[in-house]
C-alpha positions as CSV (number, residue, x, y, z in Angstrom):
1,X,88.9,104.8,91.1
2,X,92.0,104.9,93.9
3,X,94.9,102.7,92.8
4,X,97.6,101.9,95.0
5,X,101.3,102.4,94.0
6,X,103.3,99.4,93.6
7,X,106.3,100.8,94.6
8,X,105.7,102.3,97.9
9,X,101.6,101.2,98.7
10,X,100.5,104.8,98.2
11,X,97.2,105.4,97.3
12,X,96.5,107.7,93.7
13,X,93.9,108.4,91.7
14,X,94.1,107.0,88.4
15,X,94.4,110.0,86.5
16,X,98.1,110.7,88.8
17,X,101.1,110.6,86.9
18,X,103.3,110.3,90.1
19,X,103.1,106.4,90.3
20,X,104.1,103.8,87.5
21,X,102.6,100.7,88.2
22,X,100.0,100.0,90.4
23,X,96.8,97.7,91.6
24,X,93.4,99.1,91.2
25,X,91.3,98.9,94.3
26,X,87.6,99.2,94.4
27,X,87.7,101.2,98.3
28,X,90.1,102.6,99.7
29,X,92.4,101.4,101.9
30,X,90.5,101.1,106.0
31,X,93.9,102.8,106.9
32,X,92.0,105.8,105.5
33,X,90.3,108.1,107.8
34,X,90.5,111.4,106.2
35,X,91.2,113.0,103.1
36,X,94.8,114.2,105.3
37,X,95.5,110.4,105.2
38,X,96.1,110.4,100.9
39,X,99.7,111.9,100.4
40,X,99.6,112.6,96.9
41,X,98.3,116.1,96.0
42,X,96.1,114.4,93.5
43,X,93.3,114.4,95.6
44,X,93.7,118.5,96.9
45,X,90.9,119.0,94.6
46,X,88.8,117.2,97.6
47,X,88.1,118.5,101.1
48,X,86.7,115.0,102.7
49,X,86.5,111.6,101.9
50,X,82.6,112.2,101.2
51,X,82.7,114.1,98.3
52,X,84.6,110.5,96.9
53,X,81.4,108.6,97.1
C-alpha cells in the first residue's frame, strides 16, 4: 500500500524507512504516470506501475 509522506507529500511504500509520518492512500497519487514519477528508491525493485496492481 503507497503512503504519502507528511512531511514533503512523497509517495513510499509502507515497508520505507525514509519517511516518519505519513497518510495511507488506497491509489496512488493521478500525478503518477510512471514508475520514474516515485522518487524514493523503494520502489527500484519495480520496472512499471503495472506490476503494482
Amino acid at each position: 500500500m503507497p503512503v504519502m509522506a507528511s512531511s514533503d507529500f512523497s509517495v513510499h511504500r509502507e515497508e520505507c524507512d525514509r519517511f516518519d509520518d505519513g497518510m495511507a492512500l488506497s491509489n496512488l497519487p493521478d500525478e503518477v504516470m510512471s514508475i520514474d514519477d516515485l522518487d524514493c528508491e523503494c520502489w527500484s525493485e519495480f520496472d512499471s506501475l503495472a506490476e503494482l496492481e
